[in-house]
PASEBA-1860 file (N, C-alpha, C; in nm, 3 decimals):
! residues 270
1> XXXXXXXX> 1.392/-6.037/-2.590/1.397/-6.151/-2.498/1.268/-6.153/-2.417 ~ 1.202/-6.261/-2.424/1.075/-6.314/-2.351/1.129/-6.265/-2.206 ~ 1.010/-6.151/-2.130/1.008/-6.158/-1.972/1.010/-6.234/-1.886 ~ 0.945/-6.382/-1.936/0.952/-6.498/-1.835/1.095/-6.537/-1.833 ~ 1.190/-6.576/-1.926/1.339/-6.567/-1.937/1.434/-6.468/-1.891 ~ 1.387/-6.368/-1.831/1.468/-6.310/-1.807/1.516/-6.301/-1.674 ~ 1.654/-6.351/-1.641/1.782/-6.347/-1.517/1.700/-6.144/-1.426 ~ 1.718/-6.195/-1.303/1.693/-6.067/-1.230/1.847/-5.989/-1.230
9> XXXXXXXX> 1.954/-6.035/-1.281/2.098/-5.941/-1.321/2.075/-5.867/-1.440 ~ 1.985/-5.980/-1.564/1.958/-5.862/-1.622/1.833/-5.768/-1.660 ~ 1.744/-5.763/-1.547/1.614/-5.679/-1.559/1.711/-5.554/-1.515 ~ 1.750/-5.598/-1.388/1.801/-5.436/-1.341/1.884/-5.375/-1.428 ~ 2.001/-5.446/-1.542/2.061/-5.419/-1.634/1.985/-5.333/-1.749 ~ 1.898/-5.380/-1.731/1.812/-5.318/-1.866/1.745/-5.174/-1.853 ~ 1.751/-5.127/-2.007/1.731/-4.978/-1.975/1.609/-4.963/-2.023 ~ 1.462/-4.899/-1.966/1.364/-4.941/-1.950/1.328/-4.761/-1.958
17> XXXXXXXX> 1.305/-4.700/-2.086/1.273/-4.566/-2.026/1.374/-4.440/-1.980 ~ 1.461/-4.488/-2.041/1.590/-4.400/-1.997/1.654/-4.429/-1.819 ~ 1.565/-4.522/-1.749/1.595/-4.575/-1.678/1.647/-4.722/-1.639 ~ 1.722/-4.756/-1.596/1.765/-4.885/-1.559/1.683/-4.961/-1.471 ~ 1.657/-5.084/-1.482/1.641/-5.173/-1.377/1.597/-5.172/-1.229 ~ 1.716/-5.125/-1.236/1.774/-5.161/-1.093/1.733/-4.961/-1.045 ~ 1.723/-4.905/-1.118/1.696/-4.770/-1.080/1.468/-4.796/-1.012 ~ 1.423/-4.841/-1.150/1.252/-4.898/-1.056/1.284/-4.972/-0.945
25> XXXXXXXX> 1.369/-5.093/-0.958/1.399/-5.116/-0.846/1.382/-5.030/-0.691 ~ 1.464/-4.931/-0.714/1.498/-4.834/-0.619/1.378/-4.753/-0.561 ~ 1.306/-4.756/-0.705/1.199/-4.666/-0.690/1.028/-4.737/-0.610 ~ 1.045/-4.843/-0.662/0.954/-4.907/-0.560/0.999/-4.965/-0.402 ~ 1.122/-4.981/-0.422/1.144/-4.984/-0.233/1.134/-4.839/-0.179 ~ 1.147/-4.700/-0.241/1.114/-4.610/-0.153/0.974/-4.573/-0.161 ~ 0.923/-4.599/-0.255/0.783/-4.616/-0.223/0.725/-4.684/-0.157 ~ 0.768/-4.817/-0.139/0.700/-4.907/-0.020/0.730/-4.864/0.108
33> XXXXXXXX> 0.845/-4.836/0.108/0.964/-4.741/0.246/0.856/-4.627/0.356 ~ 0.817/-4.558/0.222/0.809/-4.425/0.298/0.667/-4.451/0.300 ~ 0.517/-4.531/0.195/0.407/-4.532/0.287/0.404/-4.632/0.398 ~ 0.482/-4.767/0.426/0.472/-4.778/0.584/0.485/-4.724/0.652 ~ 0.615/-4.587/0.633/0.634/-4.502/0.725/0.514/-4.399/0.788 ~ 0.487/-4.348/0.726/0.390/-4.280/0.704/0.230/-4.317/0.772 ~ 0.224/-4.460/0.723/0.103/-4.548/0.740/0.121/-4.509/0.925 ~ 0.262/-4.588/0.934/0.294/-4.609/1.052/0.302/-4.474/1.200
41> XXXXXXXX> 0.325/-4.361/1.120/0.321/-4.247/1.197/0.170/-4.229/1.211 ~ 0.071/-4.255/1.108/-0.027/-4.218/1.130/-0.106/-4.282/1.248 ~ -0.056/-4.397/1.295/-0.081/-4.495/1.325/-0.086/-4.466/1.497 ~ 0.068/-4.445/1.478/0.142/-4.443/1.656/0.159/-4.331/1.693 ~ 0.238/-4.239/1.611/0.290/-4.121/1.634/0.148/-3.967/1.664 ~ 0.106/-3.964/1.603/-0.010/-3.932/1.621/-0.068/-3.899/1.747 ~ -0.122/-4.048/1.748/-0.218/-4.079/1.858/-0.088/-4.022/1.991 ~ 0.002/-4.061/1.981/0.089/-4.031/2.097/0.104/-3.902/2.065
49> XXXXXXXX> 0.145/-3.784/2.007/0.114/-3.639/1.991/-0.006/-3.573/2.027 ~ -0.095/-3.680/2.038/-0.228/-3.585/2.085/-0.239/-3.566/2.204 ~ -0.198/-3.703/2.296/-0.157/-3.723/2.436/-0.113/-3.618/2.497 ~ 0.050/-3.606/2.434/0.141/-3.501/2.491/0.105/-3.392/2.481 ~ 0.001/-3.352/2.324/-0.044/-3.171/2.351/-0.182/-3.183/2.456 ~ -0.211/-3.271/2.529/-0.340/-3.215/2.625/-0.255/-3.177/2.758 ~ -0.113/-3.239/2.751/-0.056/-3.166/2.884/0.008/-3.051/2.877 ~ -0.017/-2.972/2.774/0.072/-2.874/2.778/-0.053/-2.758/2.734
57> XXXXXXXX> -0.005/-2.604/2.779/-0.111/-2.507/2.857/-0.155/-2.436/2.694 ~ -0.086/-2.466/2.587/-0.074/-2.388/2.472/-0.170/-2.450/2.385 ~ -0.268/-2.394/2.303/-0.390/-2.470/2.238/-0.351/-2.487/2.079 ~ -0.270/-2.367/2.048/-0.201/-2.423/1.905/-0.124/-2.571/1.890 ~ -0.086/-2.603/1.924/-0.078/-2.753/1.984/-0.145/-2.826/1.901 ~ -0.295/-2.825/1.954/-0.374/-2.906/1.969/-0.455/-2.879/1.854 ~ -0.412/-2.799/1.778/-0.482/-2.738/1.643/-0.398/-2.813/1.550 ~ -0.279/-2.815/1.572/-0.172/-2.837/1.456/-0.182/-2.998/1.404
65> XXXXXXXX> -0.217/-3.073/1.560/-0.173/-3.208/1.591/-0.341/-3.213/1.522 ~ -0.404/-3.186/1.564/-0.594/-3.253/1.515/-0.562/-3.206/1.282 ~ -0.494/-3.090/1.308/-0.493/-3.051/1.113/-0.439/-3.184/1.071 ~ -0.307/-3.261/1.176/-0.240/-3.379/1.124/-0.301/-3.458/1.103 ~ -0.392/-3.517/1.179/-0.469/-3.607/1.167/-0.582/-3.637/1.055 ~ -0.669/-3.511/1.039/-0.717/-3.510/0.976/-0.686/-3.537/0.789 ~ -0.565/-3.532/0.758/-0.497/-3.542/0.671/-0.543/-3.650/0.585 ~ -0.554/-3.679/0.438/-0.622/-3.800/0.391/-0.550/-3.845/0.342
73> XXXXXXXX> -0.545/-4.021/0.316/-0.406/-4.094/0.324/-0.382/-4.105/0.206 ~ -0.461/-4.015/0.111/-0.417/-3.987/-0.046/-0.302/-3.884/-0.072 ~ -0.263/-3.822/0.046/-0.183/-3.727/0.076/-0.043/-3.827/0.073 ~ -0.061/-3.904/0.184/0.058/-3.988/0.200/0.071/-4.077/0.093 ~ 0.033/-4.117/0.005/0.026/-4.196/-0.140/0.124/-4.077/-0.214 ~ 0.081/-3.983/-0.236/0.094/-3.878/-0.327/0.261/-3.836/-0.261 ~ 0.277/-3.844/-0.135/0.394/-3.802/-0.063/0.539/-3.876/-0.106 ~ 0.457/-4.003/-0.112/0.524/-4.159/-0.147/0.561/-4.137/-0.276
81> XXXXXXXX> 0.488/-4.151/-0.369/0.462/-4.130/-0.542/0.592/-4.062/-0.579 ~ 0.544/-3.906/-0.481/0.648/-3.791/-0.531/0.805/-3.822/-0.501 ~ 0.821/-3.843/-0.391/1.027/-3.904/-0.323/1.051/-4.032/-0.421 ~ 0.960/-4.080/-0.418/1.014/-4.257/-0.568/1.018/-4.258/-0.657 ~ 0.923/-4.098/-0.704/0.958/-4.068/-0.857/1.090/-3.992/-0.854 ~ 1.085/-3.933/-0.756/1.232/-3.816/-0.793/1.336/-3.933/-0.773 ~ 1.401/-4.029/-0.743/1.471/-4.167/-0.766/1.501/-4.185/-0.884 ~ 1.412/-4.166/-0.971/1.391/-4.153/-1.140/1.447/-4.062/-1.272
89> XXXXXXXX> 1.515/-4.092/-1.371/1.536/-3.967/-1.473/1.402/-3.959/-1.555 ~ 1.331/-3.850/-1.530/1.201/-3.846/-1.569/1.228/-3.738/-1.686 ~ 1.130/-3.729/-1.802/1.104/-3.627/-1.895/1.076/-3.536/-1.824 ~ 1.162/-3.401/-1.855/1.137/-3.270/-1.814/0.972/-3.217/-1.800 ~ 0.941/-3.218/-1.891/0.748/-3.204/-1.869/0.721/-3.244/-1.789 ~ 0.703/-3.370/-1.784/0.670/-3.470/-1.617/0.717/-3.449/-1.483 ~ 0.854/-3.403/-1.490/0.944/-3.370/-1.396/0.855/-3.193/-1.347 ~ 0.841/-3.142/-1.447/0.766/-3.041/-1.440/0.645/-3.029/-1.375
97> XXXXXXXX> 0.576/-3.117/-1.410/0.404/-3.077/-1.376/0.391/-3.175/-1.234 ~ 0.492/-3.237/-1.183/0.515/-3.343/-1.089/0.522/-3.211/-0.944 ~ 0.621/-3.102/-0.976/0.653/-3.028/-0.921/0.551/-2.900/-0.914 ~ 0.462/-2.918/-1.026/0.318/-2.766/-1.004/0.224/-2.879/-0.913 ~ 0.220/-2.994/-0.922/0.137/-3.087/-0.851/0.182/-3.064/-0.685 ~ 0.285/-3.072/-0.639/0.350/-3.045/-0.539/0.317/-2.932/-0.462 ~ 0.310/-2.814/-0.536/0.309/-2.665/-0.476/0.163/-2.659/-0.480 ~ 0.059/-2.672/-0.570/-0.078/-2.648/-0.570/-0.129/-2.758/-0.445
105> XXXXXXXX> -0.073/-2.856/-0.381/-0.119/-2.953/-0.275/-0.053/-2.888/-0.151 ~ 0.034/-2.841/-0.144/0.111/-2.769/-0.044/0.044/-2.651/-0.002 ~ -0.034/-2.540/-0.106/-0.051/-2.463/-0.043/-0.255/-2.459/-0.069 ~ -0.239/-2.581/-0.123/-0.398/-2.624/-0.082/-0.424/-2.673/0.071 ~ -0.321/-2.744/0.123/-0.311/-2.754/0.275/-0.228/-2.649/0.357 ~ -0.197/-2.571/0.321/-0.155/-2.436/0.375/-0.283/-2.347/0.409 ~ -0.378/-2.336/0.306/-0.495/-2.241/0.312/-0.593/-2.328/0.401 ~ -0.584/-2.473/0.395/-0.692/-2.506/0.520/-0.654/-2.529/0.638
113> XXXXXXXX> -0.507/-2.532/0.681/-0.481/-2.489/0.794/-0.500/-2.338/0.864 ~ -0.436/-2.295/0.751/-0.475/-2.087/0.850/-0.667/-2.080/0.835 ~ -0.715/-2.155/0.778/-0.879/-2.150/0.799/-0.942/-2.209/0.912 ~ -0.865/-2.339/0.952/-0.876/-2.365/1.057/-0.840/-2.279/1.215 ~ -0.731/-2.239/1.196/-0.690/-2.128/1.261/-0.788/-2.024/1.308 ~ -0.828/-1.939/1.178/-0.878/-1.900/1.202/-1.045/-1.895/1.262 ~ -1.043/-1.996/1.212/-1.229/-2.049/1.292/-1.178/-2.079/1.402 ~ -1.072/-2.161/1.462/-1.058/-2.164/1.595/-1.104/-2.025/1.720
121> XXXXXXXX> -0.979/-1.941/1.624/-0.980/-1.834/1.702/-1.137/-1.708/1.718 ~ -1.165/-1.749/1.583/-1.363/-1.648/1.560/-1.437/-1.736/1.653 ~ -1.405/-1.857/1.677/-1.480/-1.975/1.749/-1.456/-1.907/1.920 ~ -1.338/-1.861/1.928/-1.318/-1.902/2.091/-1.316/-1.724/2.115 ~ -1.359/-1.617/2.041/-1.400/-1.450/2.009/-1.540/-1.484/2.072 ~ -1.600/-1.586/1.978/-1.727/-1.557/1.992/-1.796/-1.602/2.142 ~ -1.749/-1.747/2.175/-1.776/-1.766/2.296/-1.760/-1.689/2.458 ~ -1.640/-1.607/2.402/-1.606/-1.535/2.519/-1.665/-1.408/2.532
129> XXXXXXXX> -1.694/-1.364/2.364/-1.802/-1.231/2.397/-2.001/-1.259/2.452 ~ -1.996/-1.412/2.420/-2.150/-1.410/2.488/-2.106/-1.467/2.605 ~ -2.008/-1.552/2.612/-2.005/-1.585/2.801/-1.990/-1.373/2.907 ~ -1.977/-1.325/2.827/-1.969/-1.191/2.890/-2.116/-1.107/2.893 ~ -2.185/-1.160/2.751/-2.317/-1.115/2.757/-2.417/-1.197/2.645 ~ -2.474/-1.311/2.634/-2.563/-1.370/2.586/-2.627/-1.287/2.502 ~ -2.691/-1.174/2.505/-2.728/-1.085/2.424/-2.627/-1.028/2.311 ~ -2.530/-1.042/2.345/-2.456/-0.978/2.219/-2.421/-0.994/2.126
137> XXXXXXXX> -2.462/-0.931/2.005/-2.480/-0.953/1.855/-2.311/-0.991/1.850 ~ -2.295/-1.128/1.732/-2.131/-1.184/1.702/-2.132/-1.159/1.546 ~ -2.226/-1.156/1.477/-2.230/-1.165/1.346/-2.066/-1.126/1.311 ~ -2.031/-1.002/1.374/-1.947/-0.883/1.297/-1.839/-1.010/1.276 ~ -1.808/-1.093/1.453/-1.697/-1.207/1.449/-1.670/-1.288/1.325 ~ -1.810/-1.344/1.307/-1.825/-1.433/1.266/-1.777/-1.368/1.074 ~ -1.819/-1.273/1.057/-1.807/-1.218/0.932/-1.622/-1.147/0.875 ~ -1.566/-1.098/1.022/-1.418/-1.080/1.023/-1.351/-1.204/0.979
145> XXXXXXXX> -1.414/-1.353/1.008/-1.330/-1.464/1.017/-1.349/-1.492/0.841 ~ -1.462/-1.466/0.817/-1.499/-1.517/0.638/-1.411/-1.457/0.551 ~ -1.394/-1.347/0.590/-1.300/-1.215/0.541/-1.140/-1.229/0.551 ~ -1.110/-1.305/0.687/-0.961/-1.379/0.688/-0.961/-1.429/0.614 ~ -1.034/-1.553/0.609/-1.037/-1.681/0.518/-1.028/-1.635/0.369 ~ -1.131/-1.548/0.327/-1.096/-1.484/0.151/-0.992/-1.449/0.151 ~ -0.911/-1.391/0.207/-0.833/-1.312/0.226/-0.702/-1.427/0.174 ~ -0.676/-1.475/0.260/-0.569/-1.603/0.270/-0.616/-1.716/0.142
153> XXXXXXXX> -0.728/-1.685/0.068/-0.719/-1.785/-0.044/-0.710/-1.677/-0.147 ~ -0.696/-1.556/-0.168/-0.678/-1.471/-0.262/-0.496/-1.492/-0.283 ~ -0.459/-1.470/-0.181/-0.299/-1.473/-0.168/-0.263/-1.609/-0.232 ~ -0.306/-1.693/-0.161/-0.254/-1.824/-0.205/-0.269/-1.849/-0.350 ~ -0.399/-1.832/-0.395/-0.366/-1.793/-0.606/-0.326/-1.742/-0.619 ~ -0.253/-1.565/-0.576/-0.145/-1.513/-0.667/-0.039/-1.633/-0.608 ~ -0.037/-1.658/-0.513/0.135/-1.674/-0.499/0.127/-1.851/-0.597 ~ 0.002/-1.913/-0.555/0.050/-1.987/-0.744/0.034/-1.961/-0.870
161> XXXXXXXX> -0.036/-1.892/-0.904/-0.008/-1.781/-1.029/0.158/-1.767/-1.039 ~ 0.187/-1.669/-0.940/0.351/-1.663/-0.875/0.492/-1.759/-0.969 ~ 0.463/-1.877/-0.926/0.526/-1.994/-0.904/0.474/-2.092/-1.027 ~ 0.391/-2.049/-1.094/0.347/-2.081/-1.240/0.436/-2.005/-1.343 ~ 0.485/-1.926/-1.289/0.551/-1.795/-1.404/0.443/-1.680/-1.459 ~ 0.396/-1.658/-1.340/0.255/-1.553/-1.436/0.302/-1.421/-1.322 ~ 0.318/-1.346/-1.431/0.400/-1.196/-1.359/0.232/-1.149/-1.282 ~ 0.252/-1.135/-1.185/0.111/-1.093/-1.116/0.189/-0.957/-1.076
169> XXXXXXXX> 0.251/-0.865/-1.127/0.248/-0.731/-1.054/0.188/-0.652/-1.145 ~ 0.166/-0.669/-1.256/0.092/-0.633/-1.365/-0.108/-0.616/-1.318 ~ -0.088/-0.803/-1.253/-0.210/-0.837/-1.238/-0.263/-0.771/-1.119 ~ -0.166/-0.746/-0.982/-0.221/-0.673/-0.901/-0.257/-0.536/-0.906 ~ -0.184/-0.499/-1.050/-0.182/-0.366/-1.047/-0.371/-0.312/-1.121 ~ -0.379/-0.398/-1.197/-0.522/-0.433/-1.243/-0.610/-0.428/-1.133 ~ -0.576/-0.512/-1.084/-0.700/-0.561/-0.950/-0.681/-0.395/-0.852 ~ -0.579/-0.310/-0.881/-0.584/-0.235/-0.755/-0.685/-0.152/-0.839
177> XXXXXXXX> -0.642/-0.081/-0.973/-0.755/-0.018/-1.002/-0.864/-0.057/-1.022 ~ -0.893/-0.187/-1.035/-1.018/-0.202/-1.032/-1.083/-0.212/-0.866 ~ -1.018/-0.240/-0.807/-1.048/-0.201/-0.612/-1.113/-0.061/-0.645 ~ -1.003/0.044/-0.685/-1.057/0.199/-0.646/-1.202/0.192/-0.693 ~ -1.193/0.171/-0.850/-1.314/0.206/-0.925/-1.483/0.159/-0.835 ~ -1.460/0.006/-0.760/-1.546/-0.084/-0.717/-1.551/0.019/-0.514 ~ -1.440/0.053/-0.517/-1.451/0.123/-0.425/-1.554/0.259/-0.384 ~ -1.499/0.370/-0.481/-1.610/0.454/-0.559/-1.750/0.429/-0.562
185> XXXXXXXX> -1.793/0.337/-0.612/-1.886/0.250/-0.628/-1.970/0.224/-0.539 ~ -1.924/0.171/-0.459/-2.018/0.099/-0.299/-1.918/0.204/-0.161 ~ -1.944/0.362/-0.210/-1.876/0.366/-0.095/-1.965/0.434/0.014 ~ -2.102/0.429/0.004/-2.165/0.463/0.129/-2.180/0.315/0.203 ~ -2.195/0.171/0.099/-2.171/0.064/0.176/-2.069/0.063/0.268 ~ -1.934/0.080/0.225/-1.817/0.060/0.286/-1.812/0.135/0.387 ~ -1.888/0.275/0.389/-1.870/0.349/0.474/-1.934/0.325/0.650 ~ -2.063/0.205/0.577/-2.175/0.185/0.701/-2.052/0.058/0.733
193> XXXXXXXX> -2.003/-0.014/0.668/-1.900/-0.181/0.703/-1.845/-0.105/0.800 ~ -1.735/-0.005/0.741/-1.642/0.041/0.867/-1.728/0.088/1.045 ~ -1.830/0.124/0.928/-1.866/0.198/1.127/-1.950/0.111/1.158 ~ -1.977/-0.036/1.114/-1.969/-0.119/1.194/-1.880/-0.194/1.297 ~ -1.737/-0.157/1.218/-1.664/-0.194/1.289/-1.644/-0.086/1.420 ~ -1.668/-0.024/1.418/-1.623/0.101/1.529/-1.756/0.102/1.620 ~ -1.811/0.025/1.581/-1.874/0.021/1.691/-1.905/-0.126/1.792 ~ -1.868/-0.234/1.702/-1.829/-0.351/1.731/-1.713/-0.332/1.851
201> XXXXXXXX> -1.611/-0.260/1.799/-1.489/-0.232/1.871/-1.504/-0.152/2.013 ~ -1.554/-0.014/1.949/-1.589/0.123/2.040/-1.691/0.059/2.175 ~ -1.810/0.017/2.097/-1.916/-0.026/2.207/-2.003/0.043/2.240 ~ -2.022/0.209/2.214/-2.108/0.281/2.257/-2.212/0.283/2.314 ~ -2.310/0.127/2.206/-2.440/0.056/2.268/-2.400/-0.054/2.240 ~ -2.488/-0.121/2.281/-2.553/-0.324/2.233/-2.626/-0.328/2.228 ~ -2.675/-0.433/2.201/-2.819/-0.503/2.184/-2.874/-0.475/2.321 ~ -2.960/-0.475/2.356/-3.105/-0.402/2.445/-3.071/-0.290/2.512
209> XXXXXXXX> -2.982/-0.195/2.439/-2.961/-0.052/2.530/-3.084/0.010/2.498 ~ -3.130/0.110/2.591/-3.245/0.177/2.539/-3.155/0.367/2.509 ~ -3.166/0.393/2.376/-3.047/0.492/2.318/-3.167/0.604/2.269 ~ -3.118/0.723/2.271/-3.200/0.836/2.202/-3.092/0.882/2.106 ~ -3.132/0.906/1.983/-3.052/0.967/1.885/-3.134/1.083/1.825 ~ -3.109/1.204/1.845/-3.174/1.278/1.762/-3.306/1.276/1.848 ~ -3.422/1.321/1.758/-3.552/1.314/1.826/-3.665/1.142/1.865 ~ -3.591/1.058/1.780/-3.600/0.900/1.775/-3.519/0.851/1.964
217> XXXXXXXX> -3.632/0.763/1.988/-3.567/0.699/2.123/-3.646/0.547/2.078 ~ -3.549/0.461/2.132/-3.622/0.330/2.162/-3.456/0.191/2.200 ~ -3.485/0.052/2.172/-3.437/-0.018/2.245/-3.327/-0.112/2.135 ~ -3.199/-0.104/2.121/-3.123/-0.133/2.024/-3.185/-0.357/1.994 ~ -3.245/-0.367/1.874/-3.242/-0.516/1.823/-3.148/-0.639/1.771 ~ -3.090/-0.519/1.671/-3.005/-0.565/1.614/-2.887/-0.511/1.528 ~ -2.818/-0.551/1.537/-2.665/-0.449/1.476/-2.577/-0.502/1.365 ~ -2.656/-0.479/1.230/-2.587/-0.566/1.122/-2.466/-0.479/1.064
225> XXXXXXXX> -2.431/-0.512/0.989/-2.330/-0.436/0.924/-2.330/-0.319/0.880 ~ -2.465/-0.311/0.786/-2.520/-0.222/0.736/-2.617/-0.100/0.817 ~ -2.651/-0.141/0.893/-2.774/-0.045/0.943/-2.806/-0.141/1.089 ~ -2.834/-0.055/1.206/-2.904/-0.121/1.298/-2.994/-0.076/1.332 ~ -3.091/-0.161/1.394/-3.228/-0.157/1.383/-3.319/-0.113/1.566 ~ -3.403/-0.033/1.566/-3.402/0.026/1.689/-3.580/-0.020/1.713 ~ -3.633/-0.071/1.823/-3.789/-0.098/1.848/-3.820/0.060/1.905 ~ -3.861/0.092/1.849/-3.908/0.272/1.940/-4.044/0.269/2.026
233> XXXXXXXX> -4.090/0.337/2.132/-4.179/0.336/2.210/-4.319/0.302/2.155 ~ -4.286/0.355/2.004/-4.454/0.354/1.971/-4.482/0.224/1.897 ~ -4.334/0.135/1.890/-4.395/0.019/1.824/-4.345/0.006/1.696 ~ -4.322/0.093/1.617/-4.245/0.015/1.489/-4.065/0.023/1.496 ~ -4.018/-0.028/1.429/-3.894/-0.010/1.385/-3.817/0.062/1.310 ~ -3.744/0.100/1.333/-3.661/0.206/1.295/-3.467/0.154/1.239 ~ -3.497/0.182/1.102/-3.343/0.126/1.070/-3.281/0.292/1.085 ~ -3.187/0.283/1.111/-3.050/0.369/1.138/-2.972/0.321/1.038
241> XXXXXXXX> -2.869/0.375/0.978/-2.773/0.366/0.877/-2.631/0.374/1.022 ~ -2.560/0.241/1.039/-2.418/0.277/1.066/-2.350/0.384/1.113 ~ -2.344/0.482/0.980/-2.230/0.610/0.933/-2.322/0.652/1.019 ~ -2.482/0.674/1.018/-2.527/0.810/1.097/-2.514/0.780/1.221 ~ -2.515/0.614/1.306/-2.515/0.625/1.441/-2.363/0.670/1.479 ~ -2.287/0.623/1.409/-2.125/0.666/1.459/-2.073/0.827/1.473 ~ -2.209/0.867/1.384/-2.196/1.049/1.381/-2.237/1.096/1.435 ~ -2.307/1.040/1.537/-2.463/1.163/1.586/-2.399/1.157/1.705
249> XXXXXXXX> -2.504/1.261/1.796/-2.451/1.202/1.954/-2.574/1.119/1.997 ~ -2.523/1.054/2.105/-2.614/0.913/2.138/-2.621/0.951/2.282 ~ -2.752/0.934/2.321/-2.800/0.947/2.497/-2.822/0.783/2.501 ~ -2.737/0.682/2.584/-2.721/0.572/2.668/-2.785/0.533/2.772 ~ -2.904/0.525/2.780/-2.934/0.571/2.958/-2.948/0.427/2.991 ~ -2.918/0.305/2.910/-2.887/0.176/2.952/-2.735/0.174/3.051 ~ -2.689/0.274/3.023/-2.542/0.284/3.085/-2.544/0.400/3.193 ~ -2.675/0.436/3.235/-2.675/0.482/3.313/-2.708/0.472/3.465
257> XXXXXXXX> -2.629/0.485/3.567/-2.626/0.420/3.706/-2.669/0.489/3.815 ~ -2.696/0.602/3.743/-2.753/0.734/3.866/-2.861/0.799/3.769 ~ -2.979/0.831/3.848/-3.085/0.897/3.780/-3.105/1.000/3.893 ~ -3.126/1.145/3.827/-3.111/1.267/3.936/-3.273/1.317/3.888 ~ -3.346/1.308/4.041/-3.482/1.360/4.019/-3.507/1.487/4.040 ~ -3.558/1.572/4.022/-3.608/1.732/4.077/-3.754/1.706/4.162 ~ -3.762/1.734/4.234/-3.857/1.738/4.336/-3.941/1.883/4.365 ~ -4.005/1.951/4.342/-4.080/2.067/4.391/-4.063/2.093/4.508
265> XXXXXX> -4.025/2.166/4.564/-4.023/2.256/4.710/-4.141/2.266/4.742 ~ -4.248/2.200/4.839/-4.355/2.268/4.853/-4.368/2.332/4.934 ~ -4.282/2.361/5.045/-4.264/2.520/5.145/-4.255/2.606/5.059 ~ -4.182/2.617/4.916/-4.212/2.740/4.874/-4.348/2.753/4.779 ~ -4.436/2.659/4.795/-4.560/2.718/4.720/-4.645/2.812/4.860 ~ -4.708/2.895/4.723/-4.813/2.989/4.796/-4.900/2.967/4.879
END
């Protein structure tokens, strides 16, 4: 029967795909349904959420509500798509890959929220350690936050690996020995990383202490991960390895607040 002839009792009647009629029907009013909705939150709701988190003392708030926003309205298409298709008796395959489409977008916006997060928080580390001292090396901050961030997108592929059906305890078990082996490997690196951290943490020096280690004295430059770097009296530079500054003992006399002089007695000269 010609489409132009055809009664709207019996389009919806008709089985179109293992679906009826009147079932697309269904499926394009919740699609139209839910992106006005949507359109519409983006719209009002929003803007009025941003309002309400500047009065309140808590800054996650104001992280959660700005991630909302930022959101691209291919998201809300895709949001739409997905609730009007499930309306539908779809081929299992389709029904299938509809649902890996789902989880790989879910926790593709899962991983750039905790990234956001976390730059917030390396963001508001870092400001508060130079509002305390302008001189002070942040790299380490700034390098802890890169390290979250890998961190939280490593997880997020196993756990869709996971949810794909791919046995990852096998796979982690791989990756662990290959950790040790790679460990082994770079472990005087790893060794200077850590005692960067311990001293990031500890504090012993900073940047412009003037430090004696050993028979070497001069004025701390810079404090990378690897090695920090010392200007010594006579003018050149001097790298230090990490592991050895965290081992040695260290004379501070930048941290020092009392200087005790000896003076000669000259009643008792001859």
């Amino acid at each position: 029967m010609p489409l132009n002839n055809l009664s709207l009792k019996q389009f919806l009647e008709m089985d179109i795909g293992g679906n009826l009629g009147s079932d697309y029907a269904v499926f394009l009013g919740v699609f139209i349904g839910l992106i006005t909705a949507l359109k519409l939150f983006e719209l009002y709701a929003i803007r009025l959420l941003k309002k309400l988190s500047k009065k309140t003392k808590t800054e996650i708030d104001d992280i959660v509500i700005e991630f909302i926003g930022k959101i691209n309205w291919r998201l809300y298409i895709f949001i739409s798509l997905y609730a009007s298709l499930k309306t539908l008796a779809l081929h299992p395959l389709a029904d299938k890959l509809l649902n890996y489409a789902v989880i790989i977008i879910l926790v593709y916006y899962g991983v750039r929220f905790a990234g956001i997060v976390i730059d917030y928080y390396t963001g508001r580390q870092v400001k508060r350690t130079l509002a305390e001292d302008e001189n002070e090396d942040t790299t380490l901050v700034s390098v802890l936050g890169r390290m979250a961030k890998a961190i939280v997108w490593i997880v997020a592929f196993l756990l869709l690996l996971s949810n794909f059906g791919v046995n990852i305890t096998s796979l982690i078990a791989g990756l662990g020995i290959g950790g040790i082996a790679i460990a082994f490997a770079l472990q005087n690196i790893l060794q200077d990383l850590f005692a960067s951290f311990t001293i990031y943490f500890d504090k012993p020096f900073k940047k412009g202490d003037f430090i004696i280690i050993g028979q070497d004295m001069g004025t701390i430059k810079y404090i990378g991960l690897k090695s920090t770097r010392i200007q010594t009296l006579q003018g050149q530079e001097l790298i230090v390895s990490n592991k050895e500054l965290t081992t040695a003992r260290i004379n501070n006399y930048k941290r020092m607040e009392k200087r005790r002089i000896i003076q000669e007695n000259k009643a008792c000269r001859p």
